[in-house]
C-alpha positions as CSV (number, residue, x, y, z in Angstrom):
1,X,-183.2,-102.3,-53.9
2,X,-182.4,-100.9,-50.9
3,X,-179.0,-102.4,-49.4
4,X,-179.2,-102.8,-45.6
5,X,-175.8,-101.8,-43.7
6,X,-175.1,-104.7,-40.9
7,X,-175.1,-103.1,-37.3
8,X,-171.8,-102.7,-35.6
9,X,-171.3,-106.1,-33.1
10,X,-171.9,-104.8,-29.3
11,X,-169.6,-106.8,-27.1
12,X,-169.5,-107.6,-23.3
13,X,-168.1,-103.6,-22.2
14,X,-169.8,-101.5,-24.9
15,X,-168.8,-98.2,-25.9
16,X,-170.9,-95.5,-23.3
17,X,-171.5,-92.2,-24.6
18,X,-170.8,-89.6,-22.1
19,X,-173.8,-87.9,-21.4
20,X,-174.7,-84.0,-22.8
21,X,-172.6,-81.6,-20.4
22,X,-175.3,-78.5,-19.3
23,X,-174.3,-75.5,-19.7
24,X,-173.9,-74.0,-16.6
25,X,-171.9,-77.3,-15.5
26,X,-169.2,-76.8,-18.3
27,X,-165.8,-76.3,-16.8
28,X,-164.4,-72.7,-16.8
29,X,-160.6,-70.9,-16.8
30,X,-160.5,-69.5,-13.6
31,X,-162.6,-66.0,-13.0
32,X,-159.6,-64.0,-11.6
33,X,-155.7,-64.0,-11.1
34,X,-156.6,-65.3,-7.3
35,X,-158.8,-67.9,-8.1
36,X,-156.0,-69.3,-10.5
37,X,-153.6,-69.4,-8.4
38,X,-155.9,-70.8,-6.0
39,X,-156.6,-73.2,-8.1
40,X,-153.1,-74.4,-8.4
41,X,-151.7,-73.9,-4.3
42,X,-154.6,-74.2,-2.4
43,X,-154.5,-70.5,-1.2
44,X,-158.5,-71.2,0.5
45,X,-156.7,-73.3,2.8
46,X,-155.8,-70.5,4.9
47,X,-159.5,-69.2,5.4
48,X,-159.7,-71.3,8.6
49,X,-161.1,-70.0,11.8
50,X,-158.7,-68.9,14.6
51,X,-159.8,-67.9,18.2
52,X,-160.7,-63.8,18.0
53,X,-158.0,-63.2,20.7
54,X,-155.4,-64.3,18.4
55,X,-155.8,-61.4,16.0
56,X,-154.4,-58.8,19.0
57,X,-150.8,-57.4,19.0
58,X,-150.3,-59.7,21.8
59,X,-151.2,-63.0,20.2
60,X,-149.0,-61.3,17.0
61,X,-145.4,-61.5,18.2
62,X,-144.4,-64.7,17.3
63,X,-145.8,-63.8,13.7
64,X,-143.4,-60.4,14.1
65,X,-140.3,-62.3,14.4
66,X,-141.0,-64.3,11.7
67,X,-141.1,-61.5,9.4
68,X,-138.3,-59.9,10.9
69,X,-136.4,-62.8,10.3
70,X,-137.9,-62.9,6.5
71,X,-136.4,-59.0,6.7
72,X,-133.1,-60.8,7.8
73,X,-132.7,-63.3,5.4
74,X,-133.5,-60.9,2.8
75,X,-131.0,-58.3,3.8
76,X,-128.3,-60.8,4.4
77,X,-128.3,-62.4,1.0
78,X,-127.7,-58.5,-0.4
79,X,-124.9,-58.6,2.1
80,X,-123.6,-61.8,1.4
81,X,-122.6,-60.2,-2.3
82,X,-120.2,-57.7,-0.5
83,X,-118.7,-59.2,2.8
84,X,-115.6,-61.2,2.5
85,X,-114.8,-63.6,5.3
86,X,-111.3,-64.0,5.1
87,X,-109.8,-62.4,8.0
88,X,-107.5,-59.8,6.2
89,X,-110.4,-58.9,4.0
90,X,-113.5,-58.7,6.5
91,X,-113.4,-54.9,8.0
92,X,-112.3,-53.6,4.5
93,X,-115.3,-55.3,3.0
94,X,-117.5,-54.1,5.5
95,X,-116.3,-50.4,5.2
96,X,-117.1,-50.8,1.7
97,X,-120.6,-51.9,2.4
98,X,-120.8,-49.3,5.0
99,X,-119.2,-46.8,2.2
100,X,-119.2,-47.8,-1.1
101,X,-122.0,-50.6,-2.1
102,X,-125.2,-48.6,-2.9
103,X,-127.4,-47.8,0.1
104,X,-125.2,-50.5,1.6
105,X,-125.1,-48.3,5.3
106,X,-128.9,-48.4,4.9
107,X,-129.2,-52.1,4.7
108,X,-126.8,-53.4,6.9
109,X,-128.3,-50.7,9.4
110,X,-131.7,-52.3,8.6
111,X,-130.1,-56.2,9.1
112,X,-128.2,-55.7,12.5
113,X,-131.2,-53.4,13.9
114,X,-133.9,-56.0,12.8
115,X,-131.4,-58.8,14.3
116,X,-131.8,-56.9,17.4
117,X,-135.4,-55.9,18.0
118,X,-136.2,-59.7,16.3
119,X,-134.1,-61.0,20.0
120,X,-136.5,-58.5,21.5
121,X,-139.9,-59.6,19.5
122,X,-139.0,-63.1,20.5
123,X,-138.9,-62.5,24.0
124,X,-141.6,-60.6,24.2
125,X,-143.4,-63.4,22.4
126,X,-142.3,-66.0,25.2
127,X,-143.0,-63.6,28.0
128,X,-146.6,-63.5,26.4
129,X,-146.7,-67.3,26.1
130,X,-145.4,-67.6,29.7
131,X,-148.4,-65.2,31.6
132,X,-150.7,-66.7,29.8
133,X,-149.4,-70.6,30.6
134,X,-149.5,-71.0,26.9
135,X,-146.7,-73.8,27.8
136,X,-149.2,-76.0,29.5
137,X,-150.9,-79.5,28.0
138,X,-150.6,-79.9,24.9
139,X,-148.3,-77.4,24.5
140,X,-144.6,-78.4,26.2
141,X,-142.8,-79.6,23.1
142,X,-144.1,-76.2,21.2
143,X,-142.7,-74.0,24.3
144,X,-139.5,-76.1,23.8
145,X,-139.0,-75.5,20.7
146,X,-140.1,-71.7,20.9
147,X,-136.9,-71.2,23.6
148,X,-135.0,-73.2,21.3
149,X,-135.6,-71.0,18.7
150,X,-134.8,-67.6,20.8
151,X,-131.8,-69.2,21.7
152,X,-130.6,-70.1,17.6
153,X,-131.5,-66.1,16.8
154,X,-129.8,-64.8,20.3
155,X,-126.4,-66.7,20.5
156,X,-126.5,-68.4,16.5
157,X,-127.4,-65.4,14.9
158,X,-126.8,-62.2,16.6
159,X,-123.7,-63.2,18.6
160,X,-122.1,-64.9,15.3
161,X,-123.1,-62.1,13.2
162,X,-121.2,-59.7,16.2
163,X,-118.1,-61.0,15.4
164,X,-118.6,-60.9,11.5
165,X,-117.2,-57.1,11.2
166,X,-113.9,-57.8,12.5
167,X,-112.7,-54.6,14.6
168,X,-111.8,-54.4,17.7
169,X,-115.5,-55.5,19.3
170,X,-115.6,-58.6,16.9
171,X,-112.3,-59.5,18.2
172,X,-113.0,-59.2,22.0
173,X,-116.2,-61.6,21.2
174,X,-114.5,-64.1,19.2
175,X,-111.9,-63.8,22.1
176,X,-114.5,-64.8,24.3
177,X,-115.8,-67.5,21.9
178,X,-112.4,-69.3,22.3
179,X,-111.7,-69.0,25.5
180,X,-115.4,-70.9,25.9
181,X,-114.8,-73.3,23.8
182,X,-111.1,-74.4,25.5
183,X,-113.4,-74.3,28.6
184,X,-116.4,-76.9,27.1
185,X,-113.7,-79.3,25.7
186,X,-114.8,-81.7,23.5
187,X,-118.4,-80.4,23.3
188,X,-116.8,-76.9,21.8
189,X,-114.4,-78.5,19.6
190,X,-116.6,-77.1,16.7
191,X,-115.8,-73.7,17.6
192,X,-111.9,-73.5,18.5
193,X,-109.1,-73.3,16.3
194,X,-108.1,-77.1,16.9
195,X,-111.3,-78.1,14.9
196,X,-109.3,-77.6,12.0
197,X,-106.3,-76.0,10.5
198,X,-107.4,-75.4,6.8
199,X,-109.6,-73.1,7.6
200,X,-109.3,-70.1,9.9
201,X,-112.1,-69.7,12.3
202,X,-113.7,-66.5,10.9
203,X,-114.7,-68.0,7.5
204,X,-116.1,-70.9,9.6
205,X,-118.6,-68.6,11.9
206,X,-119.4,-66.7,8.3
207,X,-120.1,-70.5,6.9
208,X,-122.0,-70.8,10.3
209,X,-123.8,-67.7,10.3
210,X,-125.1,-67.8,7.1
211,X,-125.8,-71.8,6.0
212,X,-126.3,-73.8,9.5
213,X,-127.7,-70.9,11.6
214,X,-130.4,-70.5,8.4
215,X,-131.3,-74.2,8.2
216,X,-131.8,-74.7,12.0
217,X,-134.4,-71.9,12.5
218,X,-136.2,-73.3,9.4
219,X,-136.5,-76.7,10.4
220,X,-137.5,-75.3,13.8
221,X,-139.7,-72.3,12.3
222,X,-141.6,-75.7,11.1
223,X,-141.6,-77.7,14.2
224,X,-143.3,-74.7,15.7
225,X,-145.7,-73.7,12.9
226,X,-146.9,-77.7,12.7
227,X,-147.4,-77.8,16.1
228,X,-149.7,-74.3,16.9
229,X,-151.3,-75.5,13.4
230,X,-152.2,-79.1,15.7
231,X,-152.7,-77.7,18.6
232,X,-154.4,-74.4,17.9
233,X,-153.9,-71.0,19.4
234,X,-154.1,-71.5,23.4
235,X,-157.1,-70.2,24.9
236,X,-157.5,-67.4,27.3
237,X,-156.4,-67.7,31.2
238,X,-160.2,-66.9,31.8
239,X,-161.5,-69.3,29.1
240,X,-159.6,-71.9,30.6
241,X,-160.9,-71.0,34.0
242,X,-164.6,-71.0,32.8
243,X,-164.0,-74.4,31.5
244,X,-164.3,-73.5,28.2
245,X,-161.4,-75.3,26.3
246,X,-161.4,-78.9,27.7
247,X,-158.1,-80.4,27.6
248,X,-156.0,-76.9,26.7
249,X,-157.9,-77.2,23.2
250,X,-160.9,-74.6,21.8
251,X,-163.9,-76.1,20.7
252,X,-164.5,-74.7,16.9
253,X,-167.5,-72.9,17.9
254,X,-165.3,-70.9,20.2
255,X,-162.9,-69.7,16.9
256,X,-164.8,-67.1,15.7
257,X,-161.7,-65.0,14.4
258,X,-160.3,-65.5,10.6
259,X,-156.7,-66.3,10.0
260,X,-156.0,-63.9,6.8
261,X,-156.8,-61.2,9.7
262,X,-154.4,-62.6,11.9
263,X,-152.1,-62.6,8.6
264,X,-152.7,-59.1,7.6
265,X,-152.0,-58.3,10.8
266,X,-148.3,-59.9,10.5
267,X,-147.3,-58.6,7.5
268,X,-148.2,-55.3,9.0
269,X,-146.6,-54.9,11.4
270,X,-143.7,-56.5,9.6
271,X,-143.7,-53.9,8.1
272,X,-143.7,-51.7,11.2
273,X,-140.6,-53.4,12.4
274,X,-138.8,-52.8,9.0
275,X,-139.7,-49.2,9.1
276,X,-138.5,-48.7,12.4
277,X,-135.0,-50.9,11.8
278,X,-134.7,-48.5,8.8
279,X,-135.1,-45.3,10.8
280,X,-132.9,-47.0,13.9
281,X,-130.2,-46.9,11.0
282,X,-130.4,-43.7,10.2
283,X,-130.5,-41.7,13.5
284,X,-128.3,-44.6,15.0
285,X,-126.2,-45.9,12.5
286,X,-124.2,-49.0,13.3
287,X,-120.5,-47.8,13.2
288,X,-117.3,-49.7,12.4
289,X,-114.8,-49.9,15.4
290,X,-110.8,-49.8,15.1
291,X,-109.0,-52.6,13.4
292,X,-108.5,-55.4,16.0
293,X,-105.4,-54.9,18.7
294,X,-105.3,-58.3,20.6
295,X,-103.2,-56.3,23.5
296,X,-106.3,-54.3,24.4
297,X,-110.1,-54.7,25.9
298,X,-112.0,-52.1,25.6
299,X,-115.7,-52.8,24.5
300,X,-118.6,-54.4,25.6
301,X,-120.9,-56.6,24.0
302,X,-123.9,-55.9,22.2
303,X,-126.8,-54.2,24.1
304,X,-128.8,-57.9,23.9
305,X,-125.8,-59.1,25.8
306,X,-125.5,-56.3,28.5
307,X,-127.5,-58.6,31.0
308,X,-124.7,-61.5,30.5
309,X,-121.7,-58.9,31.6
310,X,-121.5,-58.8,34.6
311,X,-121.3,-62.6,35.2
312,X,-118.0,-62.4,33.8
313,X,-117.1,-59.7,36.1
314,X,-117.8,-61.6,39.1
315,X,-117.3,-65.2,37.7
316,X,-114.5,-64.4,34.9
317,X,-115.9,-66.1,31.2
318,X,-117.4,-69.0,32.1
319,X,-120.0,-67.4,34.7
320,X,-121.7,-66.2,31.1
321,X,-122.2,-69.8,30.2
322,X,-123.0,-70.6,33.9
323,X,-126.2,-67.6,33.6
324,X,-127.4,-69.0,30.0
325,X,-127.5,-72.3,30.8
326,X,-129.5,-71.8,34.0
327,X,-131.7,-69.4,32.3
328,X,-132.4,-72.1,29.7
329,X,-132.8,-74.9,32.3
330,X,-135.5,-72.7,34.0
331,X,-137.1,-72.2,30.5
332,X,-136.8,-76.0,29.6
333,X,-138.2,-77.5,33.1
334,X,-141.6,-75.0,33.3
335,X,-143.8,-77.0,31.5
336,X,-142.8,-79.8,33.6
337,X,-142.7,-78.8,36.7
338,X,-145.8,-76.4,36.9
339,X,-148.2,-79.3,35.7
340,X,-151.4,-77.8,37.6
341,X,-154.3,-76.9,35.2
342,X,-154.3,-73.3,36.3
343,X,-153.7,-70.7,33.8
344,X,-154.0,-67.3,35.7
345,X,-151.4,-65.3,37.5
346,X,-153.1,-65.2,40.7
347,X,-153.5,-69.0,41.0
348,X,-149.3,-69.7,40.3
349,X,-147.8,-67.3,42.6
350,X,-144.1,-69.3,43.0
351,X,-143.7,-69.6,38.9
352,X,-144.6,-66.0,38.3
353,X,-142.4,-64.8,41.4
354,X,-139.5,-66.9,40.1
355,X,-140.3,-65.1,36.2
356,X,-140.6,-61.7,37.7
357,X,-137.6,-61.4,39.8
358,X,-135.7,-63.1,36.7
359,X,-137.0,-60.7,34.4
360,X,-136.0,-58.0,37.0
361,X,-132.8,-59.4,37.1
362,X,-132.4,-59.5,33.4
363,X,-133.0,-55.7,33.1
364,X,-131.3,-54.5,36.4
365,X,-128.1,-56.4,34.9
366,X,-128.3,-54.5,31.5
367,X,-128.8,-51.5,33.2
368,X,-125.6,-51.8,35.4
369,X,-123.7,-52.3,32.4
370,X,-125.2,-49.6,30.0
371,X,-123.6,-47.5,32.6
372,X,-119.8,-49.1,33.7
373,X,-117.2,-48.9,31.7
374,X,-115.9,-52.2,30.1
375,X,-113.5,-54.4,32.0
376,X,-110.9,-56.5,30.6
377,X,-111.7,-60.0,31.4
378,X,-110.0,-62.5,28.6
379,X,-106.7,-64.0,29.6
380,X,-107.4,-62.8,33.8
């Protein structure tokens, strides 16, 4: 007799089984070493479209400081292993690096030459954004925070890495750096000697140089990538006179570039700037001065700096700050004050005038230094 076998009970939710998976639906390990790690950060994301102008040198320079800054962290953290701050130690431990540390005068060659032409990059890069009124609507807070970031890699970076060597040069701009500071008062408490006694002030510009300098150009290096990511590349002075980007803004169908062009191009000519830092190096290698005598003055500052000099001939140390802050007031009230929707050259005749004859200026200066000898100004 056959025995019948009671079916299961089949309550309210019953048990669904998931239907037959086809073949050519079944999930797969990724194809390639890209598409896994595609898979896990997203690396497609950066296939997005990017007006064709951008991928041109000129539309590159912001993306050629940042790698020369990537070049700068990276050479810095090798140098950070050999430099000693403390005051008695500092020029030893650079002659060292200079002499000793393997292919130590090669990189700190590389890291002071990149430090340089990264000043000159940048400025190139806002001189770019300024013909082509890359500053207007929407883009004022992104030009602010483009001179904001010149001015962190000019005076935070270069000028505090100046005085890291510690010979006679370093000394005659620290020198400087104090005599500013008794001038600003309160405001340069950070950087005088009466900020604290613990601590001497060279350790503290080190501590400066390589910690706060680092984290204020990232969080800005953000700001400014977030915002050109919002906003997108600027258009053309002649796109924006045909009408063509309503508001300041492209339309997509006028972004027929790619960005991993526009990348490739960056991390070539990255690599352009590091090759030419390394052979600056070599045919001009960057020399250790005398130990420091506070009785003398004898050097001048930096070539970045040449254009700043002669305000403290005329002015004594405080014309210097009296010239950067005006540049830097000019830089920071463009965007407001030339509010017309013209782009070209020919249609804002007073705000290029007032950039060409300071960018005259700015190289007419230099040049009148390159060629005086120094003057003693510290103490006059």
């Amino acid at each position: 007799m056959a025995v019948s076998v009671p079916s299961p009970k089949v309550g309210r939710h019953p048990v669904q089984t998931p239907p037959p998976v086809a073949a050519d639906q079944a999930p797969t390990a990724p194809a390639s070493l890209w598409g896994w790690l595609d898979d896990r950060l997203g690396l497609s994301a950066l296939r997005y479209h990017i007006p064709a102008h951008a991928n041109t040198i000129w539309y590159t320079l912001g993306g050629i400081t940042f790698m020369g800054i990537v070049v700068l962290v990276v050479t810095g953290a090798w140098l950070s292993q050999y430099y000693n701050p403390d005051p008695i130690a500092a020029r030893e431990s650079v002659l060292y690096i200079q002499n000793v540390a393997p292919l130590g005068d090669i990189l700190r060659g590389i890291h002071v030459w990149t430090a340089y032409l990264v000043v000159i990059t940048a400025a190139l890069h806002l001189i770019r954004v300024f013909v082509t009124a890359s500053y207007k609507v929407p883009r004022e807070v992104n030009w602010l925070v483009g001179a904001a970031l010149l001015g962190m890699l000019y005076f935070g970076a270069v000028f505090s890495g100046t005085m890291l060597r510690w010979d006679q040069e370093a000394y005659e701009a620290m020198a400087h750096n104090m005599e500013l500071a008794s001038f600003l008062g309160a405001v340069g408490g950070f950087f005088s000697h009466t900020f604290t006694t613990s601590v001497s002030m060279l350790p503290r510009l080190y501590g400066l140089h390589v910690s706060i300098v680092p984290l204020l150009l990232v969080l800005l290096l953000i700001a400014h990538f977030f915002l050109i990511k919002h906003h997108g590349i600027s258009p053309t002075p002649a796109q924006a006179e045909r009408g063509e980007a309503p508001g300041g803004r492209l339309p997509r169908a006028k972004e027929t570039g790619h960005y991993p062009t526009h990348l490739r191009m960056m991390v070539g000519y990255g690599l352009a700037l590091l090759g030419l830092a390394g052979m600056l190096s070599v045919v001009f290698p960057q020399e250790i001065g005398p130990a420091a005598d506070p009785t003398m003055e004898v050097t001048k500052p930096p070539f970045v700096f040449y254009w700043v000099y002669p305000f403290e001939d005329w002015f004594g140390v405080r014309g210097m700050l009296y010239a950067i802050l005006g540049l830097w007031a000019f830089l920071a009230a463009l965007p407001f004050v030339d509010r017309t929707p013209y782009r070209g050259l020919r249609q804002r005749p007073v705000v290029v005038a007032v950039g060409l004859a300071l960018l005259v200026a700015v190289l007419a200066l230099s040049v009148m230094t390159a060629v005086k000898p120094p003057v003693a100004h510290i103490g006059g």
